[in-house]
N, CA, C and O atoms as CSV, one atom per row, in Angstrom:
chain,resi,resn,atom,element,x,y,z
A,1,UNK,N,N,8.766,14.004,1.336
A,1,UNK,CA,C,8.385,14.299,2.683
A,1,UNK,C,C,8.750,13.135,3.615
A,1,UNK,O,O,9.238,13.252,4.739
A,2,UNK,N,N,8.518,12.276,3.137
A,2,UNK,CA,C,8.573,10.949,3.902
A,2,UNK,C,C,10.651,10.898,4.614
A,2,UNK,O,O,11.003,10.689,5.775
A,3,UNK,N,N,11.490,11.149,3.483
A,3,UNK,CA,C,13.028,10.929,3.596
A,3,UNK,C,C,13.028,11.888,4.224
A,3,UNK,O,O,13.532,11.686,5.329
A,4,UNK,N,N,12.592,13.215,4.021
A,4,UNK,CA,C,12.792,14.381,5.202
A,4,UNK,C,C,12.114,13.763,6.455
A,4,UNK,O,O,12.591,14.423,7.378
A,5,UNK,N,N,11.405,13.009,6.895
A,5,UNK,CA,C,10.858,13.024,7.899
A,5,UNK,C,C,11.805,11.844,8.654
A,5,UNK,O,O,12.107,11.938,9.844
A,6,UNK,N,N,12.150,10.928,7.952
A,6,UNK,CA,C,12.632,9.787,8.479
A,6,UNK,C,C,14.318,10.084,8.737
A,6,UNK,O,O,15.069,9.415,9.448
A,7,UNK,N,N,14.648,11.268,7.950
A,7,UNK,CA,C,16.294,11.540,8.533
A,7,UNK,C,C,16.255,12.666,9.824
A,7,UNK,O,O,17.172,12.738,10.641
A,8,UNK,N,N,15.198,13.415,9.860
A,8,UNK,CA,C,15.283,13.403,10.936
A,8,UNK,C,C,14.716,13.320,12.341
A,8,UNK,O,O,14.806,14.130,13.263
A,9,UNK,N,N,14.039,12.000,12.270
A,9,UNK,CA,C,13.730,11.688,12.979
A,9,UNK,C,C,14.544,10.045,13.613
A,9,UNK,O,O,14.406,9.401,14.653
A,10,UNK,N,N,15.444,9.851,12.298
A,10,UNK,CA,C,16.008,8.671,12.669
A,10,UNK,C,C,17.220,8.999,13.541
A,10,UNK,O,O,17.632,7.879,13.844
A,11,UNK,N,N,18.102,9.983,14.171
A,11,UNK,CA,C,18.621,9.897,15.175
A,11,UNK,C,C,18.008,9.633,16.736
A,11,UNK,O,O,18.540,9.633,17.846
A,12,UNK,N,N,16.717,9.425,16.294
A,12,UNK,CA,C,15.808,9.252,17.696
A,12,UNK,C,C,15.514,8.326,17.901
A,12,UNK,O,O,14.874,8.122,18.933
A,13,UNK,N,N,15.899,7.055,16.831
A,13,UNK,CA,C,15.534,5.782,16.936
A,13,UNK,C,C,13.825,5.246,16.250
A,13,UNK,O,O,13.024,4.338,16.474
A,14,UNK,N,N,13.933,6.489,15.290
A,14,UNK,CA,C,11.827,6.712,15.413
A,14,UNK,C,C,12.281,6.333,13.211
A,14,UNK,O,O,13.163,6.810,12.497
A,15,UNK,N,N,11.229,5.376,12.926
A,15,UNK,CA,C,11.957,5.190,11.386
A,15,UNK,C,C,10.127,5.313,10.900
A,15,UNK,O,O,9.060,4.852,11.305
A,16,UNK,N,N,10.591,6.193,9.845
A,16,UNK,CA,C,8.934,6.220,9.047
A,16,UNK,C,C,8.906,5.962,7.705
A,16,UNK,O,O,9.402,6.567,6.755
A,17,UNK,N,N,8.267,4.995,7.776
A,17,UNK,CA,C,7.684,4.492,5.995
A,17,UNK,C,C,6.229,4.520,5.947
A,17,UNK,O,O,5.513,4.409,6.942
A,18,UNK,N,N,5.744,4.701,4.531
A,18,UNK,CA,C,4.440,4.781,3.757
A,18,UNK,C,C,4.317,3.646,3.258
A,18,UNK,O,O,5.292,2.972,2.927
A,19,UNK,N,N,2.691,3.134,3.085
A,19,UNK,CA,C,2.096,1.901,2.510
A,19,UNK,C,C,1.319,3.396,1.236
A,19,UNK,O,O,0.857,4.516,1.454
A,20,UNK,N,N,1.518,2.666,0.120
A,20,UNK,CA,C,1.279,3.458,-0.816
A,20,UNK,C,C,-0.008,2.238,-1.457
A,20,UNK,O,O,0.568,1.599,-2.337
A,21,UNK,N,N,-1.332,1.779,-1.331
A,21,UNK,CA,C,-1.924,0.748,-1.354
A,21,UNK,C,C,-2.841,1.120,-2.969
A,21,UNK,O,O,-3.070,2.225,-3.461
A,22,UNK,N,N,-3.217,-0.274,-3.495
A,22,UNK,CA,C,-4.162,0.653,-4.771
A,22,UNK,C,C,-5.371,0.428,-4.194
A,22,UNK,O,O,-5.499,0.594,-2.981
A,23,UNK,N,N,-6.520,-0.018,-5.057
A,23,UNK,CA,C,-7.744,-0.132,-4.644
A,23,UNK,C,C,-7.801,-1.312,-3.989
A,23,UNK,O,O,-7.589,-2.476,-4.328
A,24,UNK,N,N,-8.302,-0.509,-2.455
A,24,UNK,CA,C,-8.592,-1.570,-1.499
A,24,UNK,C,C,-10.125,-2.022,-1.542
A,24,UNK,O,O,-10.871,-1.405,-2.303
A,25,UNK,N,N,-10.575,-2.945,-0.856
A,25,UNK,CA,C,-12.127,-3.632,-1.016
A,25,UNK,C,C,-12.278,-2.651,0.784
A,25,UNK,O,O,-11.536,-3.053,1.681
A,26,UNK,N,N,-13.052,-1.698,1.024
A,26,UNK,CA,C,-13.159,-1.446,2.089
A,26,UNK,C,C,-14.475,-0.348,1.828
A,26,UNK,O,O,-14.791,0.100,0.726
A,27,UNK,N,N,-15.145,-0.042,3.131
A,27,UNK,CA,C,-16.748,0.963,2.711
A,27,UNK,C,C,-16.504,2.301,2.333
A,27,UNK,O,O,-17.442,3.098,2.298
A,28,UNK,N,N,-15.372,2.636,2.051
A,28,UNK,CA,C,-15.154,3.727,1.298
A,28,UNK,C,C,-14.939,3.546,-0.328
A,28,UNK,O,O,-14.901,4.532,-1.065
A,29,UNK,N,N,-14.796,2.150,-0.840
A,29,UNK,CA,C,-14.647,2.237,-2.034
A,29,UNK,C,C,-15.871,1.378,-2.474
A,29,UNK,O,O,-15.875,0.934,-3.623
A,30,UNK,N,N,-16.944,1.108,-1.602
A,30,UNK,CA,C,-18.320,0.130,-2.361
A,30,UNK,C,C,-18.781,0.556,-3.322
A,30,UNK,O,O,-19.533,-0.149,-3.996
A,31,UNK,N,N,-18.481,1.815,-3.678
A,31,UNK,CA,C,-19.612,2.280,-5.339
A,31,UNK,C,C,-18.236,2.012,-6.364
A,31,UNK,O,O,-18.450,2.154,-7.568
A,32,UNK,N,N,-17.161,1.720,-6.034
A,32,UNK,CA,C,-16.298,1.202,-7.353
A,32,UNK,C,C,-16.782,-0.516,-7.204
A,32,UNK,O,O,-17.289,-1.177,-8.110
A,33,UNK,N,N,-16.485,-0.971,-5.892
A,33,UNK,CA,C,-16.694,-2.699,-6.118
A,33,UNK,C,C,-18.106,-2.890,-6.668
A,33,UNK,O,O,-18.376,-4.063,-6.925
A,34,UNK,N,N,-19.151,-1.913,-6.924
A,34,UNK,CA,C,-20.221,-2.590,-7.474
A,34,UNK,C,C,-20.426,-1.974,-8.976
A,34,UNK,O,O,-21.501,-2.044,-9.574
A,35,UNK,N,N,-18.748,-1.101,-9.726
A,35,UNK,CA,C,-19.351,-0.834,-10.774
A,35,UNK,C,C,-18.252,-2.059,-11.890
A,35,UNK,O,O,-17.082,-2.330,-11.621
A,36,UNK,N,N,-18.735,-2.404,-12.644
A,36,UNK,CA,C,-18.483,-2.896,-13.523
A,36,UNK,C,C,-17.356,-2.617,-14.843
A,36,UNK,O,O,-16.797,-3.329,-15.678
A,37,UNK,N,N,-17.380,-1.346,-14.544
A,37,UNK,CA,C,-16.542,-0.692,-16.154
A,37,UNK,C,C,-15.016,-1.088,-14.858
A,37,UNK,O,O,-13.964,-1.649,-15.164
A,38,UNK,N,N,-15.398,-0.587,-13.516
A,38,UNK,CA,C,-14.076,-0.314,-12.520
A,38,UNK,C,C,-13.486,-1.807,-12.164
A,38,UNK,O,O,-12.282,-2.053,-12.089
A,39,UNK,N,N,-14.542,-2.762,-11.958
A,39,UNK,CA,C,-13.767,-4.018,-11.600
A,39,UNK,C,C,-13.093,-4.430,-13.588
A,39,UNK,O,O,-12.239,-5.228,-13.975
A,40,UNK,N,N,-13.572,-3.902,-14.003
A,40,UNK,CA,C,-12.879,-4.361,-15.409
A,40,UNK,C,C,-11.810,-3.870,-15.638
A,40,UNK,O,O,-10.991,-4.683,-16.067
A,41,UNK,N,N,-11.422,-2.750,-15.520
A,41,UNK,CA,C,-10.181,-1.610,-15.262
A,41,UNK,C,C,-9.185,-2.843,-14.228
A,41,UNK,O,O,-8.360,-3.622,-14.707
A,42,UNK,N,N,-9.498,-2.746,-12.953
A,42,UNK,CA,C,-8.724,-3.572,-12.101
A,42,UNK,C,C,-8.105,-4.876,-12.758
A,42,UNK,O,O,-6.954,-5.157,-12.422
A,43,UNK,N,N,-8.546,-5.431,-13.368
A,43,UNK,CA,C,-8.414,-6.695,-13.953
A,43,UNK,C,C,-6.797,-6.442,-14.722
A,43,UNK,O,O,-5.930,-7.316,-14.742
A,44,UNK,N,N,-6.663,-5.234,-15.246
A,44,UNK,CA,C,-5.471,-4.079,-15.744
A,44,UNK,C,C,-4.844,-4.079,-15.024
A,44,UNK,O,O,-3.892,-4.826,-14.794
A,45,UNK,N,N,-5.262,-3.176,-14.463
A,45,UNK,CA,C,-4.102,-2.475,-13.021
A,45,UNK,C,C,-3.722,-2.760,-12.177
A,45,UNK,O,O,-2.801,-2.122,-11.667
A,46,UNK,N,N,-4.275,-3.932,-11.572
A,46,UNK,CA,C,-4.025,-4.410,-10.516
A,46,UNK,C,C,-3.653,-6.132,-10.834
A,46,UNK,O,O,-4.315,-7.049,-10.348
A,47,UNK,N,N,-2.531,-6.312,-11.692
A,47,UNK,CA,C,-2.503,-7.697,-12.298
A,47,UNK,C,C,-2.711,-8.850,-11.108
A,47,UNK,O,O,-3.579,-9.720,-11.038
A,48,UNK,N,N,-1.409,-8.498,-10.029
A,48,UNK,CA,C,-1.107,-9.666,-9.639
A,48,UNK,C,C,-2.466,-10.185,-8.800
A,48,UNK,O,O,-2.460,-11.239,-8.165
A,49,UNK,N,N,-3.672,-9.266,-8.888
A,49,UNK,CA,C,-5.338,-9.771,-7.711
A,49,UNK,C,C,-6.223,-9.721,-8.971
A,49,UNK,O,O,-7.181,-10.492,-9.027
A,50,UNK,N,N,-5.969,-8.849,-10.013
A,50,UNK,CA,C,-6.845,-8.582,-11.192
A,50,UNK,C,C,-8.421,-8.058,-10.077
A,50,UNK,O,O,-9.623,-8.300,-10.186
A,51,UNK,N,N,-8.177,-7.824,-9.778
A,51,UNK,CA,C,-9.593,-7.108,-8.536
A,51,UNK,C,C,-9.297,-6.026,-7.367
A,51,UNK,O,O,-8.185,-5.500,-7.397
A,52,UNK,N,N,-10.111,-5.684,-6.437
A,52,UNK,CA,C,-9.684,-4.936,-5.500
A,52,UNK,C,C,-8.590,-6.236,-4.488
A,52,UNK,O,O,-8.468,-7.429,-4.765
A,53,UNK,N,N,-7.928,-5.469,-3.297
A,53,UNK,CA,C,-6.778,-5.577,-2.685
A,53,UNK,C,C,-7.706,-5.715,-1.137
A,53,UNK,O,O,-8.456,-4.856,-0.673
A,54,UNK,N,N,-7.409,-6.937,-0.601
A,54,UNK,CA,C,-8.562,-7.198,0.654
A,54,UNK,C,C,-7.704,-6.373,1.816
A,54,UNK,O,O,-6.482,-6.426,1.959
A,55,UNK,N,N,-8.624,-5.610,2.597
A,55,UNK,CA,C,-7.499,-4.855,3.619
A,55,UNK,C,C,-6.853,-5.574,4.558
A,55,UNK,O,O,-5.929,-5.132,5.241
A,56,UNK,N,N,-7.374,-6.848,4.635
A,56,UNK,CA,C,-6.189,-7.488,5.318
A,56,UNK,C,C,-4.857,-7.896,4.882
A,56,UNK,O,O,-3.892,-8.225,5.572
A,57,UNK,N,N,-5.018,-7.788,3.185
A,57,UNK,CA,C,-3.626,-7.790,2.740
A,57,UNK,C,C,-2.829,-6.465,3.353
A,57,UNK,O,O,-1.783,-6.617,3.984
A,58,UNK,N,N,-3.315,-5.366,3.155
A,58,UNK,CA,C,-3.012,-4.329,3.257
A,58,UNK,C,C,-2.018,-3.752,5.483
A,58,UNK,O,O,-1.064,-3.155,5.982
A,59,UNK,N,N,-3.324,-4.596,5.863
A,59,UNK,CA,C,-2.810,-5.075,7.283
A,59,UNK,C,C,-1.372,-5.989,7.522
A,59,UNK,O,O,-0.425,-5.911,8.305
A,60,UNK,N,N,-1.652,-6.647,6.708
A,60,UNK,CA,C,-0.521,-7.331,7.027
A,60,UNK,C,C,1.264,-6.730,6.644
A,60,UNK,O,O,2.190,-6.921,7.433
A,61,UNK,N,N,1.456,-5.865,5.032
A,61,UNK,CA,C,2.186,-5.037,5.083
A,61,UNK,C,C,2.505,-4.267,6.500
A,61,UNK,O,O,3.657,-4.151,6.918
A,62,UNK,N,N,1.121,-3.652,7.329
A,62,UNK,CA,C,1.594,-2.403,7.921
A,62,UNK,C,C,1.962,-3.648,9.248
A,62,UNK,O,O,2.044,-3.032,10.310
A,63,UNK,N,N,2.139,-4.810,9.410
A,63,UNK,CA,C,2.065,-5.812,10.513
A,63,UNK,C,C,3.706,-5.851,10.544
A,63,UNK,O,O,4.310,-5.798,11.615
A,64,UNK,N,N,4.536,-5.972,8.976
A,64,UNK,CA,C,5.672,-5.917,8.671
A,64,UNK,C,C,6.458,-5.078,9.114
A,64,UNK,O,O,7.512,-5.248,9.727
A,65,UNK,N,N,5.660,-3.631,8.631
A,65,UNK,CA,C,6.012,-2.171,9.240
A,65,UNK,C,C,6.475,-2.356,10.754
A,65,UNK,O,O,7.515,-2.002,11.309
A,66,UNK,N,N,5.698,-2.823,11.087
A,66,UNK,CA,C,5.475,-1.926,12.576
A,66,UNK,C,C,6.813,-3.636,13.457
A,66,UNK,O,O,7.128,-3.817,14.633
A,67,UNK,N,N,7.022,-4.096,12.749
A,67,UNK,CA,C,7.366,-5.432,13.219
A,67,UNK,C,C,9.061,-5.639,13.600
A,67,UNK,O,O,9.627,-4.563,13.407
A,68,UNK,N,N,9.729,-6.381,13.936
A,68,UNK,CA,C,11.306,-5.931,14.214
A,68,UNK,C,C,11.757,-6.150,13.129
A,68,UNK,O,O,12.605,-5.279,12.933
A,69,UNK,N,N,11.674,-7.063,11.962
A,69,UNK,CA,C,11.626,-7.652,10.682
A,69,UNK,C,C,12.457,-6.172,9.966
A,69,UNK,O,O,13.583,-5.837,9.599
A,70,UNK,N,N,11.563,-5.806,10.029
A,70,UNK,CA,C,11.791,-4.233,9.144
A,70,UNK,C,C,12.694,-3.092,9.759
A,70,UNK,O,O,12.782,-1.965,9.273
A,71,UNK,N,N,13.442,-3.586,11.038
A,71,UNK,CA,C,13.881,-2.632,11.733
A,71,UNK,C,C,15.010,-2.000,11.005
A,71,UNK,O,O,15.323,-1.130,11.818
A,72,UNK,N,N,15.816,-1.869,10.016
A,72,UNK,CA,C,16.678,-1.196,9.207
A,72,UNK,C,C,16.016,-0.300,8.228
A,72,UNK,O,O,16.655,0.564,7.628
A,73,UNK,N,N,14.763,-0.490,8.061
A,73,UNK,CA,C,14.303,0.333,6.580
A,73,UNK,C,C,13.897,1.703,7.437
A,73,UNK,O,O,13.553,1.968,8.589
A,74,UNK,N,N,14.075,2.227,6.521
A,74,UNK,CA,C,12.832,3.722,7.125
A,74,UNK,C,C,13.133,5.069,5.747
A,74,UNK,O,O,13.999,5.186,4.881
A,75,UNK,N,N,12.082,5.787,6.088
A,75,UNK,CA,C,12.296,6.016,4.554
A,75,UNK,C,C,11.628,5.976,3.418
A,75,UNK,O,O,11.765,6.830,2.542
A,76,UNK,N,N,10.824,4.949,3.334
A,76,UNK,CA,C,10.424,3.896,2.239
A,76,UNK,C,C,8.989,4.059,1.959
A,76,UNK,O,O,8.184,4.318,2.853
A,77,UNK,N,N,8.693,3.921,0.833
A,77,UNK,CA,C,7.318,4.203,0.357
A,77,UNK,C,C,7.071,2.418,-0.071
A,77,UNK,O,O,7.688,2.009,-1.055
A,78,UNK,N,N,6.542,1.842,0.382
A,78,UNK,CA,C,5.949,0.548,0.411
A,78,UNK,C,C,4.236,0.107,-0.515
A,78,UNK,O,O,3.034,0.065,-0.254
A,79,UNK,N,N,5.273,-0.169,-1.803
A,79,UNK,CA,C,3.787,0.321,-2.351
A,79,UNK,C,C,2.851,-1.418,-2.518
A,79,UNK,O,O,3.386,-2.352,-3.115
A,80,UNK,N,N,2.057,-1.485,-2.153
A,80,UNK,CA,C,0.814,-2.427,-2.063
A,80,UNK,C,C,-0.174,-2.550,-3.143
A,80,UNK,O,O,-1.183,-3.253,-3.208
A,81,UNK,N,N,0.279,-1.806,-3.885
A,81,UNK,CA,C,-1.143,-1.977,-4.884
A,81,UNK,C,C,-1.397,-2.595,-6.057
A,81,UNK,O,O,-2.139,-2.213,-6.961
A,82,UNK,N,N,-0.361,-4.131,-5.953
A,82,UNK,CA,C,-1.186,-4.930,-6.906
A,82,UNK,C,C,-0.816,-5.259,-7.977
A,82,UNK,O,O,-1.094,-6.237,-8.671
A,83,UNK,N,N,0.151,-4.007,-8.193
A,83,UNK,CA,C,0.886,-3.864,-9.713
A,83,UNK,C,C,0.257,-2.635,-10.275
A,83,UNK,O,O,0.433,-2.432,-11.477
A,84,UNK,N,N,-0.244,-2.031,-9.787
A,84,UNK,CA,C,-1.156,-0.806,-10.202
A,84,UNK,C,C,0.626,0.286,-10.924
A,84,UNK,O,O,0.674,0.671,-12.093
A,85,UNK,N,N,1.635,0.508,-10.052
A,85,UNK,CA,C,2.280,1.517,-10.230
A,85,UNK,C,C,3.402,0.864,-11.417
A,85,UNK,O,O,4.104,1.753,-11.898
A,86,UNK,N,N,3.695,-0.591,-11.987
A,86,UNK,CA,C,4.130,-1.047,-13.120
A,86,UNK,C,C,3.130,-0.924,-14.415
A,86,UNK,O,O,3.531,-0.573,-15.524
A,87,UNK,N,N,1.665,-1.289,-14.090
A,87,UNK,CA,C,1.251,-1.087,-15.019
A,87,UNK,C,C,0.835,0.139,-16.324
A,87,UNK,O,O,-0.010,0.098,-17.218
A,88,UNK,N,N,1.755,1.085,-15.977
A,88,UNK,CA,C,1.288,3.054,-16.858
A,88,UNK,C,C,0.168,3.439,-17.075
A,88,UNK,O,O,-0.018,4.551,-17.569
């Protein structure tokens, strides 16, 4: 969806990418940060934080996004999560 969206919308000068993020530390995920079996899991999945992903990391990706830096990409699924999608 994303390459359909970004070809055509990129003759308009308009470029769209996805932050694909794993577990972020934010008030939608407080009953995982206070369970124990889940921060143990993370420690797995999420090598390179071994914990949840602070949303200001997560901010700062979409800071990239939105930034001139990135002005050639579009397209792109930008994944944030930690190592979650290497680890199987």
């Amino acid at each position: 969806m994303t390459l359909s969206a970004a070809a055509y919308y990129a003759p308009y000068q308009i470029r769209l990418n996805v932050i694909a993020p794993g577990l972020v530390r934010t008030p939608m995920s407080a009953r995982a940060q206070s369970d124990p079996n889940i921060l143990d899991f993370l420690k797995h999945k999420q090598p390179l934080k071994g914990t949840l992903i602070e949303a200001d990391e997560i901010a700062r990706v979409a800071h990239f996004l939105l930034s001139q830096d990135s002005y050639p990409m579009t397209g792109e699924v930008i994944r944030a999560d930690a190592g979650w999608a290497i680890t199987g």
